[in-house]
Each structure stands twice: as structure tokens, then as C-alpha cells.
Rosetta silent file (secondary structure, phi, psi, omega in degrees, C-alpha in Angstrom):
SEQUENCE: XXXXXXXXXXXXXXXXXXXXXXXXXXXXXXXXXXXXXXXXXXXXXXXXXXXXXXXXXXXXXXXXXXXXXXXXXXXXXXXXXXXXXXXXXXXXXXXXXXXXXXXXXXXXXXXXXXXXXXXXXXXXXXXXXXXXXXXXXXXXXXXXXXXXXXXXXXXXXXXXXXXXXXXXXXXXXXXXXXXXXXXXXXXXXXXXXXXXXXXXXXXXXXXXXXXXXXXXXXXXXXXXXXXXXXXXXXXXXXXXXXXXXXXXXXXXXXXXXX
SCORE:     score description
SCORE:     0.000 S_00000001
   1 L     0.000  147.717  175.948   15.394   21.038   24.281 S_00000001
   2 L   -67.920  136.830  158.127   13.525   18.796   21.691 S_00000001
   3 L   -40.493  170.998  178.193   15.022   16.390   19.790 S_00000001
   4 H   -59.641  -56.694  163.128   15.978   16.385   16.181 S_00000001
   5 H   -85.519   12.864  160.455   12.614   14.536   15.654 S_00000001
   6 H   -75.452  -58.344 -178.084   10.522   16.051   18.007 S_00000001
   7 H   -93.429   -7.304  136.094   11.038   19.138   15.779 S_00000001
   8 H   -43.244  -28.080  177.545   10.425   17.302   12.772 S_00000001
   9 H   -89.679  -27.818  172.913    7.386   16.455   14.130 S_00000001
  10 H   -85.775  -41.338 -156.397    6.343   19.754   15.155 S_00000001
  11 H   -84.603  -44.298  145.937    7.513   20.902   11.999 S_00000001
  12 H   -39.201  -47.415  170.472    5.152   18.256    9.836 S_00000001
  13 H   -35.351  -72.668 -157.129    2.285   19.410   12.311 S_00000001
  14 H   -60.282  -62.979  170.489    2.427   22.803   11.529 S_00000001
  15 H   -26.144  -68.952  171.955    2.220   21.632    7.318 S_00000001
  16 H   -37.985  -49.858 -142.060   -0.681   19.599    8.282 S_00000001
  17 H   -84.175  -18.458 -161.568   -2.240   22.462   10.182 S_00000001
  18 H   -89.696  -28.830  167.914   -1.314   25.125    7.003 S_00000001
  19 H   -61.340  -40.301  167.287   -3.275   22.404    4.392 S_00000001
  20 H   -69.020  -23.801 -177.760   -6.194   22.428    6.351 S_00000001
  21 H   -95.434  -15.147  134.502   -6.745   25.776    6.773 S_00000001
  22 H    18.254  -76.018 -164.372   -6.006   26.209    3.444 S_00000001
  23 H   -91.787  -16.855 -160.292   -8.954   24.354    2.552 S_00000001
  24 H  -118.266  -27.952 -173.166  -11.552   24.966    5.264 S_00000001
  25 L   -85.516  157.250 -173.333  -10.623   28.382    6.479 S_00000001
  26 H   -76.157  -49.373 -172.199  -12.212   31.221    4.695 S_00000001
  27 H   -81.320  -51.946 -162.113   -9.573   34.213    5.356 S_00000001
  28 H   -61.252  -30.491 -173.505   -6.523   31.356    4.715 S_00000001
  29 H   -63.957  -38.979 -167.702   -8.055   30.421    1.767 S_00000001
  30 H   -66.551  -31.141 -173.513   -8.633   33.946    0.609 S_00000001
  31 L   -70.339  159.071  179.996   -4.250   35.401    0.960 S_00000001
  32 L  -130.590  178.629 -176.748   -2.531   35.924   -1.577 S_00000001
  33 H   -68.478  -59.111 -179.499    1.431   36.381   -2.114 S_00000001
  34 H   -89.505    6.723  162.118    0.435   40.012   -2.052 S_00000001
  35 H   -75.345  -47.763  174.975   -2.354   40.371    0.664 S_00000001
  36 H   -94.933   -6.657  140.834    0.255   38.894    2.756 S_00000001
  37 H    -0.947  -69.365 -147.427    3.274   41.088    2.070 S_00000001
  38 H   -85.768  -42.440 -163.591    2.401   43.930    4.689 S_00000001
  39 H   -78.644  -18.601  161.741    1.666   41.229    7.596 S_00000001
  40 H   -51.763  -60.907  179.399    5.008   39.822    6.627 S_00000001
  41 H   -41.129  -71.442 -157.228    6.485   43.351    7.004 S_00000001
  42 H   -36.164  -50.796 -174.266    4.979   43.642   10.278 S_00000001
  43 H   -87.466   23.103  176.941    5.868   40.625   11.786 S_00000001
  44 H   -90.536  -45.787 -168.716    9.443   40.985   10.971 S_00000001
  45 H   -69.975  -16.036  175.314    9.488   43.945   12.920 S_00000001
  46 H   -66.949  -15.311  160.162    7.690   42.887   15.655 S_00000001
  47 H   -87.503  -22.139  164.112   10.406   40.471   16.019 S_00000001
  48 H   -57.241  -48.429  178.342   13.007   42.927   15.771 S_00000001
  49 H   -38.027  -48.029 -169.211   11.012   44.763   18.131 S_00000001
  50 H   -83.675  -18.220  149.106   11.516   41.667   20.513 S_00000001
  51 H  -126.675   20.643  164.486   15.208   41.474   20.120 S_00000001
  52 H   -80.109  -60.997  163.188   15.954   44.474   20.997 S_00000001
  53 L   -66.072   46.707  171.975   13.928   43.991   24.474 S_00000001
  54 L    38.731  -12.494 -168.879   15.605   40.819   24.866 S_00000001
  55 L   -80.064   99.528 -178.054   12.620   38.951   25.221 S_00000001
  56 L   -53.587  -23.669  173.661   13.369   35.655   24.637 S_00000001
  57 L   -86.611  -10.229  169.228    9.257   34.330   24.842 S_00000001
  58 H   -95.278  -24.237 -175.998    8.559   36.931   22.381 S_00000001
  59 H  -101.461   27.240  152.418   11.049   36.332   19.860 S_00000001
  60 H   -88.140  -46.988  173.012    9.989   32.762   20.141 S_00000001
  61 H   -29.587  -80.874  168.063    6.549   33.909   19.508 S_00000001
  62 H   -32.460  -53.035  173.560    7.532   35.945   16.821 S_00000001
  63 H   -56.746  -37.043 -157.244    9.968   33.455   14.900 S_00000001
  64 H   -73.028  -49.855 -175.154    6.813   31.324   14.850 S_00000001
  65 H   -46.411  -53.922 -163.309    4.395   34.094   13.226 S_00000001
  66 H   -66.686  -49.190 -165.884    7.605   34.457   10.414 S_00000001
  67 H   -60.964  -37.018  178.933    7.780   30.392   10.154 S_00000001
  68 H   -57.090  -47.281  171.208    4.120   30.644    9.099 S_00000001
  69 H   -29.169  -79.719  166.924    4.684   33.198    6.873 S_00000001
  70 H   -38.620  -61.866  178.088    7.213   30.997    4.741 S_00000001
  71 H   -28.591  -62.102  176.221    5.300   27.732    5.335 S_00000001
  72 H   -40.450  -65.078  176.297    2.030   30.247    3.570 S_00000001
  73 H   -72.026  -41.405  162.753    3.780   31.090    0.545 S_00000001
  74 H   -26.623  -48.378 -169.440    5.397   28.144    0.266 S_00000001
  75 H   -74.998  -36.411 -176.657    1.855   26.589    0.212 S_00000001
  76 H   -76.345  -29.418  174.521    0.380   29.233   -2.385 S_00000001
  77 L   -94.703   -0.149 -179.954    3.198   28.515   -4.619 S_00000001
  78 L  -113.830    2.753  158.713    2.774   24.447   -4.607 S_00000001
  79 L  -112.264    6.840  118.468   -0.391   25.232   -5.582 S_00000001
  80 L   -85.715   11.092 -173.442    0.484   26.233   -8.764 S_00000001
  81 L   111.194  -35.818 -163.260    2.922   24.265   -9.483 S_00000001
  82 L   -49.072  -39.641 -165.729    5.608   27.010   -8.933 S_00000001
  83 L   157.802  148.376 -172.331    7.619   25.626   -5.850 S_00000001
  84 L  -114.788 -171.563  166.834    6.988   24.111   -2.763 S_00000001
  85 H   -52.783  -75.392  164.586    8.387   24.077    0.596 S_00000001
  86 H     0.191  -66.074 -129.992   11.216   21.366   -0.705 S_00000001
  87 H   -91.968  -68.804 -174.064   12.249   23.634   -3.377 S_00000001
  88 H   -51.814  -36.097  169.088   12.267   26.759   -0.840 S_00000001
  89 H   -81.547  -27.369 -164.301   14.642   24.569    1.493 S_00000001
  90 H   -91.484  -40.712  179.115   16.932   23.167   -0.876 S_00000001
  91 H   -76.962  -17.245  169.493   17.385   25.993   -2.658 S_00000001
  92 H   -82.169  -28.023  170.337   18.845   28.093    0.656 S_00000001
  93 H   -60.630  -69.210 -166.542   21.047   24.503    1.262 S_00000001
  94 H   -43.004  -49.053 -158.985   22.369   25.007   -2.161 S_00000001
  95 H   -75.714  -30.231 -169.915   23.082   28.651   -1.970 S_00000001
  96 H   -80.211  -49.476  156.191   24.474   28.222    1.688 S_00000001
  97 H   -20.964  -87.348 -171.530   27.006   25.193    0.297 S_00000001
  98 H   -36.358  -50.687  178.988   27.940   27.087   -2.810 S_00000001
  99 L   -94.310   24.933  178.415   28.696   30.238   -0.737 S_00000001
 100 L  -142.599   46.229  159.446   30.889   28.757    2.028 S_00000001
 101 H   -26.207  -41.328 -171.275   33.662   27.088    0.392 S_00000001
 102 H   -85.529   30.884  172.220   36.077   27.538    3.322 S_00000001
 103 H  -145.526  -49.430  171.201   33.505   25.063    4.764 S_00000001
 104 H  -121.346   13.572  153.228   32.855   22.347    1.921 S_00000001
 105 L  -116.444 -166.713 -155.538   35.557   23.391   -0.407 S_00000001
 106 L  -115.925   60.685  168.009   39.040   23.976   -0.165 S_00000001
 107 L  -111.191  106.939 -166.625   39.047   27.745    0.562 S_00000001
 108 L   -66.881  131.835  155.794   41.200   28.907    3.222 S_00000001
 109 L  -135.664  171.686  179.252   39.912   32.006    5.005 S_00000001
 110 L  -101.010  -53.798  156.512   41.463   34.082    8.090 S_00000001
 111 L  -152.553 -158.952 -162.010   38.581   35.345    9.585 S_00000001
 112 H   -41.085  -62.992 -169.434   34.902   36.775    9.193 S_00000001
 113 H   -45.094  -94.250 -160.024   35.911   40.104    7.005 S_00000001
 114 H   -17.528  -45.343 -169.432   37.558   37.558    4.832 S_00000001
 115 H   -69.222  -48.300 -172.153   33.971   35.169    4.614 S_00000001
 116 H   -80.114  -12.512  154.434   32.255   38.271    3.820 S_00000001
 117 H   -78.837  -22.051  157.890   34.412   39.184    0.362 S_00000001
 118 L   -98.441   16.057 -172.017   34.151   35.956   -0.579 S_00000001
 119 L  -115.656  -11.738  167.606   30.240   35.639   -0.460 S_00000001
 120 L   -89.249  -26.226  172.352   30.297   38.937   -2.397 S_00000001
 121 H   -69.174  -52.405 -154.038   32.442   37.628   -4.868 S_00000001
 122 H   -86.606  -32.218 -164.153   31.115   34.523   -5.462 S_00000001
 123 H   -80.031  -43.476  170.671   27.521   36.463   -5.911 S_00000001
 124 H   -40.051  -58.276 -169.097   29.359   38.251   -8.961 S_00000001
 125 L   -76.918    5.020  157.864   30.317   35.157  -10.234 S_00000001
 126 L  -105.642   17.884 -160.136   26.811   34.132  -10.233 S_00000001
 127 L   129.133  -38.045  178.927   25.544   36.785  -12.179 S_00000001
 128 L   -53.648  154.166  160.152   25.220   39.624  -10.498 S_00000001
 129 L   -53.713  -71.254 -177.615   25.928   43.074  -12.067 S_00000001
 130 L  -108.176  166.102 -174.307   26.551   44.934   -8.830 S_00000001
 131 L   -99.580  -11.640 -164.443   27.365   43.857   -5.670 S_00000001
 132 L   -95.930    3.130 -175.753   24.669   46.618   -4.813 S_00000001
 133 L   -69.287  -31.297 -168.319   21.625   44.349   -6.761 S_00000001
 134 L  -104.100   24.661  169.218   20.641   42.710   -3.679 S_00000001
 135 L   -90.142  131.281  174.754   20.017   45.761   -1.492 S_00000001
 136 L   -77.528  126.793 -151.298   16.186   45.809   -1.548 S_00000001
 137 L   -67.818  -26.014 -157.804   14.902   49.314   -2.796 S_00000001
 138 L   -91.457  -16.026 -165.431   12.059   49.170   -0.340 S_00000001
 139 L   -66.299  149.224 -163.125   14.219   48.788    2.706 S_00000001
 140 L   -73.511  139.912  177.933   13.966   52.156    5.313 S_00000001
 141 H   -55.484  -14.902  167.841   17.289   54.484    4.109 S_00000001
 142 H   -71.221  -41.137 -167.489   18.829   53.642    7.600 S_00000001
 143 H   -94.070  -46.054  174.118   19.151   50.484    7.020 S_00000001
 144 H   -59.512  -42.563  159.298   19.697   50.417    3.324 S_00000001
 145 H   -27.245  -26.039 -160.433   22.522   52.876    3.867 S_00000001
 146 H  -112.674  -25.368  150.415   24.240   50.380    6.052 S_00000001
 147 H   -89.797   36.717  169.227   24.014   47.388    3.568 S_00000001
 148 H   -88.932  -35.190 -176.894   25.151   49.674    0.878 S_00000001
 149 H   -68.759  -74.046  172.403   28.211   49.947    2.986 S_00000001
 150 H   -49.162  -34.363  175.047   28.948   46.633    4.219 S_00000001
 151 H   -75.516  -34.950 -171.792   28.319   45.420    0.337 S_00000001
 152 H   -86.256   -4.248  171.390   30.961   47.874   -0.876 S_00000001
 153 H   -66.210  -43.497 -178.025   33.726   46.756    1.974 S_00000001
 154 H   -54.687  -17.857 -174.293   33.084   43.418    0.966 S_00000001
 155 L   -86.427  -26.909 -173.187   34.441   44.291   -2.280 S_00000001
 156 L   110.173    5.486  166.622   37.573   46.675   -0.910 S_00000001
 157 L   -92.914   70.549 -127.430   35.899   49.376   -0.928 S_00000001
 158 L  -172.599  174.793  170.351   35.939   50.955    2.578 S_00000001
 159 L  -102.295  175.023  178.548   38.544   53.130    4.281 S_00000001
 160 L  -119.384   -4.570 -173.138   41.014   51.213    6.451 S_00000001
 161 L  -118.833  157.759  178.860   41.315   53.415    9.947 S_00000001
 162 H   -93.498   -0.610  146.440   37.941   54.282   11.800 S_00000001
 163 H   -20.189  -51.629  175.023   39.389   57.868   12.325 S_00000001
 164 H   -86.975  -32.788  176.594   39.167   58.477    8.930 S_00000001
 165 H   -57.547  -34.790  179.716   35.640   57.797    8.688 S_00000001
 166 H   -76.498   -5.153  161.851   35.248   60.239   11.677 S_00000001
 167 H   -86.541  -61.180 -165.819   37.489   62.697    9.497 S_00000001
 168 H   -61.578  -47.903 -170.752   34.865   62.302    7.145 S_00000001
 169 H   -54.071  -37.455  159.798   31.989   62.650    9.419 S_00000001
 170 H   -81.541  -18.484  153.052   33.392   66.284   10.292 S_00000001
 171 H   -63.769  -41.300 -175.821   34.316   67.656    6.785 S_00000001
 172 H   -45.437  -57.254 -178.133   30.337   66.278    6.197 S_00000001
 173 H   -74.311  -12.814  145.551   29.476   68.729    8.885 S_00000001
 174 H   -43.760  -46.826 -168.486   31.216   71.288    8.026 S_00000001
 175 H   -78.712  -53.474  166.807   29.855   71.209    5.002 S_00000001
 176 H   -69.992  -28.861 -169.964   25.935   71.353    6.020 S_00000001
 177 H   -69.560  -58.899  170.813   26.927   73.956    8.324 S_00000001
 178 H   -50.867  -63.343 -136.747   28.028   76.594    5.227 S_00000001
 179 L   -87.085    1.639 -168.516   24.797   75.383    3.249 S_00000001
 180 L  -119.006    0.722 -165.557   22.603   76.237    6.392 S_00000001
 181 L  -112.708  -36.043  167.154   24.344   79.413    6.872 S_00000001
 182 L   -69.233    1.763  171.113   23.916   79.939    3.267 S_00000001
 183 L    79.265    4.857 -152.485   20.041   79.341    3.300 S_00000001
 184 L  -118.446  113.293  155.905   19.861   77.022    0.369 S_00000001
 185 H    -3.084  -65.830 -158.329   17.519   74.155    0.640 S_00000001
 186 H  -103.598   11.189  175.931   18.263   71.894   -1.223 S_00000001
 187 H  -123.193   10.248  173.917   21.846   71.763   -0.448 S_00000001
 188 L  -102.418  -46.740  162.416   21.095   71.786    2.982 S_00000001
 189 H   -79.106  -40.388  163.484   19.022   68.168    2.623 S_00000001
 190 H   -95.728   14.499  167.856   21.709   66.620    0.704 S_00000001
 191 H   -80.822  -94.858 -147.041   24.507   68.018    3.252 S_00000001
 192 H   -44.314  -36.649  160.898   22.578   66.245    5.838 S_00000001
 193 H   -45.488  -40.151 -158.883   22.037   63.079    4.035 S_00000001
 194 H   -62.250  -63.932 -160.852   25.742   63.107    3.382 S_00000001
 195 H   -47.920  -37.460  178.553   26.500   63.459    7.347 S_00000001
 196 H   -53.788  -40.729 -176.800   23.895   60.675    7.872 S_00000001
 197 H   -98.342    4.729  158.479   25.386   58.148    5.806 S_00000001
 198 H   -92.429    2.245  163.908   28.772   59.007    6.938 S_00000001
 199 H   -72.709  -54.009 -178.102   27.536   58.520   10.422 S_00000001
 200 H   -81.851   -1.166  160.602   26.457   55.280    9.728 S_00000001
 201 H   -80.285  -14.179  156.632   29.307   54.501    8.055 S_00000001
 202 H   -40.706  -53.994  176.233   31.050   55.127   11.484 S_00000001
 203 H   -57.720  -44.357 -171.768   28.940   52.944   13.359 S_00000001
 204 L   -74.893  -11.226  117.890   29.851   50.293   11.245 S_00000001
 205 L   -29.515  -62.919 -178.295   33.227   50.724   12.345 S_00000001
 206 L   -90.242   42.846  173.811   33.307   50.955   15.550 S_00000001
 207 L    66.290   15.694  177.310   30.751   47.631   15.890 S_00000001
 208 L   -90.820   77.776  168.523   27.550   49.584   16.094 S_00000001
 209 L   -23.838  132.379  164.458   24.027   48.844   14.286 S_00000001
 210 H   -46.213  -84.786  170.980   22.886   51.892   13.104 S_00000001
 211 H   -13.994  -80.110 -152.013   19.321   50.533   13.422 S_00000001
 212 H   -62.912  -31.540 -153.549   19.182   48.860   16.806 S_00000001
 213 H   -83.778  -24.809 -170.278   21.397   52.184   18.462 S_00000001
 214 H  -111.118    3.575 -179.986   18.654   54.475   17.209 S_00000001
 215 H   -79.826  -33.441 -171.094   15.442   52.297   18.138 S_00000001
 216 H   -38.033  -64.200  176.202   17.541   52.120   21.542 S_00000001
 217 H   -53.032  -42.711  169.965   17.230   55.718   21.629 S_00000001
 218 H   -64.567  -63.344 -179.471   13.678   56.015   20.464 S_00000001
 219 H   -42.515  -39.694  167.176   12.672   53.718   23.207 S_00000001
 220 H   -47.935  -40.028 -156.445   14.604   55.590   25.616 S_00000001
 221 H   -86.410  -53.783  159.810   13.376   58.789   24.718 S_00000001
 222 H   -38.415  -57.305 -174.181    9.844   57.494   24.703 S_00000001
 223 H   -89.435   11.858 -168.694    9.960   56.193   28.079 S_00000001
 224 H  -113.888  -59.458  177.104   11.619   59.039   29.736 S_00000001
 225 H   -35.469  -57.270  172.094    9.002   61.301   27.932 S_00000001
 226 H   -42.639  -96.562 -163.473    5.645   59.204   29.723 S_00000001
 227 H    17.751  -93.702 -170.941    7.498   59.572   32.090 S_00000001
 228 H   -54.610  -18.470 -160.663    7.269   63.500   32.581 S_00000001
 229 H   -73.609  -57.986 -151.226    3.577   62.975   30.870 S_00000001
 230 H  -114.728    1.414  125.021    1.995   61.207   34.078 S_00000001
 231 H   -53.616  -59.563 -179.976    4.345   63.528   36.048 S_00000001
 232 H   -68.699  -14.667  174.759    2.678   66.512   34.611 S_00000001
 233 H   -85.609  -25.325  156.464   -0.774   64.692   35.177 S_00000001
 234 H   -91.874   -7.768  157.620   -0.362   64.320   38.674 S_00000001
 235 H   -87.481    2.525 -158.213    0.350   67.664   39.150 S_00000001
 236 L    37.760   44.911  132.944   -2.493   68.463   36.975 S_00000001
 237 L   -74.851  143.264  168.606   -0.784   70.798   34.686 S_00000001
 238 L   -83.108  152.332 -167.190   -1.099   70.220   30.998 S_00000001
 239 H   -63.291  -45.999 -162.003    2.440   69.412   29.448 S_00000001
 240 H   -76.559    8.712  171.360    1.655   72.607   26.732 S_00000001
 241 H  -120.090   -6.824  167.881    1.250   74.923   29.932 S_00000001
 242 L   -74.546  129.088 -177.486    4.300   73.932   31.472 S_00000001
 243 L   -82.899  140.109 -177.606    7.402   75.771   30.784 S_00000001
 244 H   -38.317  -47.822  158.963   10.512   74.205   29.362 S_00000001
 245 H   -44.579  -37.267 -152.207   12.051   74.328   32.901 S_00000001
 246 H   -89.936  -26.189 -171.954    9.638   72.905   34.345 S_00000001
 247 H   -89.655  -23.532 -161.795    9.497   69.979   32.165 S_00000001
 248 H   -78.257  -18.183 -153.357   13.186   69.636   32.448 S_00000001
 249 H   -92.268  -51.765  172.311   12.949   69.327   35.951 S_00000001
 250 H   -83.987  -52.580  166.785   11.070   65.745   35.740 S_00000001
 251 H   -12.006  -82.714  159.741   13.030   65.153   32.626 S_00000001
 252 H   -47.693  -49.829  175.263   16.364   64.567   34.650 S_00000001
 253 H   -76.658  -18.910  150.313   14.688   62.579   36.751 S_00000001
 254 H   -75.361   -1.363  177.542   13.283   60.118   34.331 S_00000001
 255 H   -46.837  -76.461 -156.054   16.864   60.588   33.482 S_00000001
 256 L   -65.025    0.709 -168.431   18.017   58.821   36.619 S_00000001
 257 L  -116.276  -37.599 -178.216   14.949   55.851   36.158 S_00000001
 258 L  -127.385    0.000    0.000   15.635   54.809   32.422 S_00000001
């Protein structure tokens, strides 16, 4: 591993490398806060992507693309005046101090649960309205569902047995079940929302990401699917002439491969 100043040094590099192109390259010069927005987006997920597959040389990769990112706006904001790199570290120091008392204050905590009611707390007492201000509106409903959740536990708002959530989860479906039997639309889309976010309020019970458990699945599901696809291509059948047996029949056996 590098030294402390070894990655100081790589870390000055990279500054150096984001002023020049800055100045000389045509597309660096050219970004904006909001040109680079969506490539932000991307390359978050592509690092998500990357720790879900474990791959530790990609989510080195990846952390690097995101360290640019910051470095970029950072640099586009110092060049109005607005804030700099400095600013952008110091103020995440401050915030990280400020919210961990049971680490540079005198606040006793018991364990994690505990850390996370008092970083919700403390966010009140810094202004916030809601404890619910800092879910970002833009965020996919799977995910925002699940820090809508975790922000109102932090607070005391939660159930206390996972049982009950799973009581809940089965009234929910009950409940979609009548509105689907009864034909009505639109009570039929907000039954199913309901079961969804009392599903994921399960997971968060029992230790589960919502998120990661259902990318799991999409990957699975993906790769069991080629799967029969370059089955059915060496038999030279098209998959849409193939009968549901037929498919199922290589199905279980990408079963037994993924």
C-alpha cells in the first residue's frame, strides 16, 4: 500500500493534471456543473455495478472516474470564486466532527442504531424541517423508499419485531388482492406500491438491501436467460417458436450453472 504521502502526491498530480486540461483541453474546458451531472450519474452506477460483482480492479477504476468528478466541480467552482476543493474537504471534516460526538465529544452511544438517531437528530438541530429533507427527489423509488425508512427509524419511528413488518407485508397483500379482484385501477397501483414499500421495509429488517438483492436477481435472471438464448441458437430454433416447455427445459439447466 502507498504511503500517506505517496497518496498525497498522487492526489496533487491528479489537481495538476485537472488545471491543465482545464486550460488546454477543448471538451474539459467546455463542462459545465450541468453537462456533467448525467456522467456523474453514470459513473456512480457503474461503480455500484462493480460492487456488486466484487470486482475489486473495477471499483478501483471506478472510485477514480467519481474522484475526478469531485476534483471537476470542485475546479469549476474555484473558478468563480464559489468554493474550491479546500472548502469541499473541510466542509465534509466539519460536518463529519459535528455529527459524531460519541467520537470528539462526550456522547456515550451503545451501538450503531444508537449513532444513527443521533446523526438524525443533530441534522434537526441544524435546521432541518424534516428528517425526510435530505432524501433526494430524483433518487429511483427503490431506493428512495428505503432511505425514507431508515430516516424515519432514526427518529423512533419503525416497528420493533421484524414479524410485524411481515404482518404488514400480508395485510398489504391482501389488500391488492380484493382491488385486483375488484378491477379498479387505480387502487390496484397504489395496493401494489403499498406491498412494495412494505417489502422493503422488511428487507431492512432482516439485513437486506433492497437494491443490491434485486440487481442480484436481475443479473441472475439475465444470465440464466442467454443462457437458454444460445441454447435455442444451437438448436436453431427461434426462442418465439419454442414452446414454454421447451424453454423450461434449458431454463433448469441454466438453473444448475448460475
Amino acid at each position: 500500500m502507498n504511503s500517506r504521502a505517496a497518496q498525497l502526491a498522487e492526489f496533487e498530480r491528479l489537481l495538476d493534471i485537472m488545471d491543465e486540461l482545464r486550460k488546454k483541453c477543448p471538451w474539459d474546458r467546455k463542462q459545465t456543473f450541468q453537462s456533467l451531472r448525467h456522467l456523474t450519474i453514470e459513473e456512480t452506477y457503474e461503480l455500484g455495478d462493480a460492487i456488486l460483482d466484487n470486482n475489486l480492479e473495477e471499483i478501483k477504476k471506478e472510485l477514480g472516474d467519481l474522484l475526478l468528478h469531485i476534483i471537476f466541480y470542485a475546479k469549476i467552482g474555484s473558478e468563480t470564486n464559489a468554493f474550491d476543493l479546500g472548502d469541499v474537504a473541510r466542509e465534509i471534516s466539519d460536518k463529519l466532527i459535528h455529527r459524531h460526538p460519541h467520537i470528539y465529544g462526550d456522547v456515550s452511544v451503545g451501538d450503531e442504531e444508537d449513532v444513527k438517531r443521533n446523526w438524525e437528530q443533530l441534522k434537526l438541530k441544524e435546521g432541518k424541517k424534516s428528517v425526510l429533507e435530505g432524501v433526494p427527489k430524483s433518487l429511483p423509488a427503490l431506493v428512495k423508499a428505503n432511505r425514507i425508512q431508515d430516516k424515519v427509524a432514526g427518529v423512533g419511528f419503525d416497528w420493533e419485531e421484524p414479524h410485524q413488518v411481515f404482518d404488514k407485508v400480508l395485510e398489504e397483500m391482501k389488500e391488492l388482492a380484493v382491488e385486483i379482484e375488484a378491477g379498479r385501477t387505480d387502487a390496484i397501483e397504489a395496493e401494489f406500491g403499498d406491498v412494495l414499500f412494505s417489502l422493503i421495509n422488511y428487507a431492512r429488517f432482516i439485513k437486506v438491501n433492497p437494491e443490491n438483492a434485486l440487481e442480484r436477481t436481475n443479473k441472475k435472471f439475465i444470465k440464466r436467460f442467454q443462457y437458454l438464448e444460445k441454447a435455442a441458437e444451437k438448436l436453431g430454433k427461434p426462442l418465439n417458436t419454442m414452446s414454454l416447455e421447451e424453454m423450461d427445459v434449458f431454463w433448469e439447466e441454466a438453473k444448475t450453472k448460475a
